[in-house]
N, C-alpha and C positions, 0 to 999 in steps of 0.2 A: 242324618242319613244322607247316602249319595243318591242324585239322580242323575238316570245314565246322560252321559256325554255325544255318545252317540258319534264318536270319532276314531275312525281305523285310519293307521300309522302304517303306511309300507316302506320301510325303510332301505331305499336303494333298490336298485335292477334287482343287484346278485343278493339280495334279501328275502325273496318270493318265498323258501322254505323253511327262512328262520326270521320272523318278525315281530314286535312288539305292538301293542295298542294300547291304545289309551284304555283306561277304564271304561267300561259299557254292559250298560243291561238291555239284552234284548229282550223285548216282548213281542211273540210270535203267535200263531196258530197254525193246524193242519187239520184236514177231517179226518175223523176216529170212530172206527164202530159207528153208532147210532149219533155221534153228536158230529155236524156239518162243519165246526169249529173249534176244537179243544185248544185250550189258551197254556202255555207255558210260558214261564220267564228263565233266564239263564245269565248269570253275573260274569263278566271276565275281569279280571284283575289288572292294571294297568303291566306289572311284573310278568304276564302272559308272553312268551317266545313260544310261538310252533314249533315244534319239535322236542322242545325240551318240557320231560317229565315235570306233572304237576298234582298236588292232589287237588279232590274236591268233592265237595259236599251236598246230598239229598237232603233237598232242605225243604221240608214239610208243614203247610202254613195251619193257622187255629182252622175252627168249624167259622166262627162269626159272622155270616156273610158281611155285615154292614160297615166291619172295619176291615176283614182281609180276603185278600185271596192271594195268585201265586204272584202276580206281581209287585204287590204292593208290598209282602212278607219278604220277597225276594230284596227291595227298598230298604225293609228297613234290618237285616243285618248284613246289606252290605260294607258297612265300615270294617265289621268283621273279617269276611271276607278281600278286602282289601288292606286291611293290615296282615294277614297271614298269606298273601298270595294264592287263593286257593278260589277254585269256582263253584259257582253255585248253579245249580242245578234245580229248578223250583214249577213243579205240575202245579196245575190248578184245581182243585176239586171240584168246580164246575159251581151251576145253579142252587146246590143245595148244601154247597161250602164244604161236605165230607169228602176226604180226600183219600178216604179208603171204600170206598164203593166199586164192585167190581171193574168198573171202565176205568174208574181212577187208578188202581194200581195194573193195571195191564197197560194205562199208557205211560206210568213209572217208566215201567218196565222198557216199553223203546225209548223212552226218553234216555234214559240212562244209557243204553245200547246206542243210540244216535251221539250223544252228547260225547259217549268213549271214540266215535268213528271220527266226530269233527275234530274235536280236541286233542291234544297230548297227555291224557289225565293217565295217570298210570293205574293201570288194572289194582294194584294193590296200595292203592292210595284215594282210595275213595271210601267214602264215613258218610254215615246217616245224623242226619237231626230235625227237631221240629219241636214244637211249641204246642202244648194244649192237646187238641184235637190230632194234630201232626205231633205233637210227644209220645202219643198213642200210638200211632201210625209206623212213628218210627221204631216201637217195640214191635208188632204185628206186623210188618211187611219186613221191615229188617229178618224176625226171626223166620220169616217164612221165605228169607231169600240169603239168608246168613253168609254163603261164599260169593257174593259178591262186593262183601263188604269187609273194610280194614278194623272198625269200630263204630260205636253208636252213642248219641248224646241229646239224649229224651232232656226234653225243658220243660218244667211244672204240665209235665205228661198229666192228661185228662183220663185215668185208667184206673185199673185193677186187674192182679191178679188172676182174676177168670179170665181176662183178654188172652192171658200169653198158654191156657192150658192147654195142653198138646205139642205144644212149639218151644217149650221152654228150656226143653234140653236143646237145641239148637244153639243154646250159648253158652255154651261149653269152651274154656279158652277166650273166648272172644271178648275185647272189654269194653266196657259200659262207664261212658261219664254222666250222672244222673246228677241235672241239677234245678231245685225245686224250692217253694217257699215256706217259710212254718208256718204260714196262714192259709195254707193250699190243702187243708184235709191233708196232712198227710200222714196219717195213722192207714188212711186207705192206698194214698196216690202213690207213695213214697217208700213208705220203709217195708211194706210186703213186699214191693219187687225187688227190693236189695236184696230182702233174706231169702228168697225165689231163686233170683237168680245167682247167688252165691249158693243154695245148694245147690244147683245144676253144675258146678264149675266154672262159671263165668269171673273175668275179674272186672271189679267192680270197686269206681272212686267215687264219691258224692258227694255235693255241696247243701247248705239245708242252708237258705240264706235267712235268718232273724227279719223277724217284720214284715216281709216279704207276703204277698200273695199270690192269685193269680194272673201274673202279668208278665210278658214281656221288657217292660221296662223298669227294670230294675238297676238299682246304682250300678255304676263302672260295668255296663251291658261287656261291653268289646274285650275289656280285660279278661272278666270270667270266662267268654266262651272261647276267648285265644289261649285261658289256664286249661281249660276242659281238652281243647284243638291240641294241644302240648304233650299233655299226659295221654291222652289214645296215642298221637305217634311215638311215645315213649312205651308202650304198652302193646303196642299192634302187634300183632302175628301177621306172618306171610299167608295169603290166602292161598289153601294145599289148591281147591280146584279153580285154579284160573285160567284153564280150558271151557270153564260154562262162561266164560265171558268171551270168547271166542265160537264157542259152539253159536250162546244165542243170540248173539252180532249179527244185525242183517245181512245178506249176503251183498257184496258190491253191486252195485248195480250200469258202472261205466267201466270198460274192458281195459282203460286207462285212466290216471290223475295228474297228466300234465297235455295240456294244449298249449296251441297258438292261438290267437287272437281271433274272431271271426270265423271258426273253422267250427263245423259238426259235431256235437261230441258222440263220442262212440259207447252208445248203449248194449249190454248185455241181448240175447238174443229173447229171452224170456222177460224181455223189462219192455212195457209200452205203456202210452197214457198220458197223462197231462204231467208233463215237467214244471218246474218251480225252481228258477236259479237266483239265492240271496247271496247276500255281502256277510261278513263275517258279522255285521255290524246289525243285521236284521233287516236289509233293504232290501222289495221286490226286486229284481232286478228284468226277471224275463218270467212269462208264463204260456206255455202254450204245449206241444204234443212233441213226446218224445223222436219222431221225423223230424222235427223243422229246428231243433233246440243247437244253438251254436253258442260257441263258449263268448264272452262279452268282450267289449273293443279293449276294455281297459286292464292292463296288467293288475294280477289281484290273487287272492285266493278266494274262492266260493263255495258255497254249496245248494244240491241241485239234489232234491226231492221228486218222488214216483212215490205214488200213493203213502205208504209208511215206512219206506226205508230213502236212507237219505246217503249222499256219500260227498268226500271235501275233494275240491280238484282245481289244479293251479292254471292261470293262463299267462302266461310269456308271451313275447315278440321272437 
């Protein structure tokens, strides 16, 4: 597995709006609802140029606490993700490792909408997956969020059948690369939701790997999930409403996205509070009250957070 490098690349002056980085996982937090610190990780792929379209992946970690949460899940398919060029996007389920409990998928939810405002991920190039507990998750929060997603790619999903009742015509069209052990129960986990959600109209590939269990680490990991990564964008449909990704995008919060150096940045009139300006890289950079918040000495791109909405903005000489 990669661990992140933790080094941004600005390449040249006249680079500031189109740059490359080195590979990097950030691990951040912000306060959320009732918890003072909600943990996220987020993977960027070394092949990463701002500005140019990228897709990328909700990537949803087991229940276990004592081996995962969102960082550590985010660690270990990063290979994946950096052999496909694609980012990773990874909440944390918090204390009790569920990653679908209500606060955990409502802060999904800005995650994703935050991740789409910093990044160049393109609205219809973003896919779901997740592993176990998160296999699950990715069938349940997927189908209950269906148009904001390109496909979905449940891994020895921890589920059944009753999970998806109610929501299961939501995947209609949309396709599903399901892949899973033949030592994972899957009379239960497995092959109901094929035939589920192939009567719904969903299209639907899946791998049923021999000897396999319930694990993550199974042979040629990277291969499989870059076969699975393949065949959804061979498969995808154009997502019809990619106006709710614009609808439920936080509203900007800075009246502009390019400064100068040591100058004020100019907040919205309804934005006040404690700013927070990081590096693209996950470094505090400044914290203090939206009055006093001036953009950093160093030419860069940043981002600068007000309670739960966050927005990216460049500083020049």
């Amino acid at each position: 597995m990669h661990y992140s490098l933790r080094l941004l690349l600005v390449l040249g002056l006249n680079a500031i709006s189109c740059f490359l980085i080195a590979q990097v996982q950030i691990d951040s937090s912000f306060a959320f609802q009732s918890d003072p610190s909600k943990d996220y990780s987020i993977y960027i792929p070394s092949g990463y140029e701002d500005g140019k379209s990228i897709a990328a992946f909700l990537a949803l970690h087991p229940l276990n606490t004592s081996n995962w949460d969102g960082r550590r899940w985010c660690e270990e398919i990063s290979d994946f993700a950096e052999a496909n060029t694609v980012i990773l996007i990874c909440p944390d389920g918090g204390a009790d490792g569920a990653i679908d409990d209500p606060i955990d998928t409502a802060f999904t939810t800005v995650m994703i909408d935050s991740a789409m405002a910093w990044y160049s991920i393109s609205p219809d190039s973003l896919y779901a997956m997740g592993f176990s507990w998160g296999g699950k998750t990715t069938y349940t929060y997927g189908l209950n969020h269906v148009n904001k997603f390109a496909g979905f790619m449940p891994i020895g999903a921890a589920t059944s059948v009753s999970d998806i009742i109610g929501i299961s015509d939501q995947s209609m069209n949309k396709p599903f690369y399901i892949i899973h052990g033949s030592n994972d129960n899957p009379n239960t986990r497995y092959y109901p939701m094929i035939e589920r959600l192939e009567s719904e109209g969903a299209i639907v590939e899946s791998l049923l790997m021999p000897g396999v269990g319930h694990t993550i680490w199974f042979p040629n990991q990277v291969q499989i999930l870059s076969d699975g990564f393949t065949w959804l964008k061979e498969n995808s449909t154009s997502i019809v409403n990619v106006e709710d990704h614009i609808t439920d995008a936080p509203n900007p919060i800075l009246t502009k996205e390019n400064y100068h150096s040591d100058v004020p940045l100019l907040f919205n009139d309804d934005v006040s509070g404690v700013a927070t300006i990081y590096s693209l890289d996950g470094m505090l950079i400044y914290k203090g009250t939206t009055h006093d918040t001036k953009a950093p000495k160093q030419n860069g791109v940043y981002i600068v957070t007000v309670g739960q909405s966050s927005q990216k903005f460049i500083v020049t000489q």
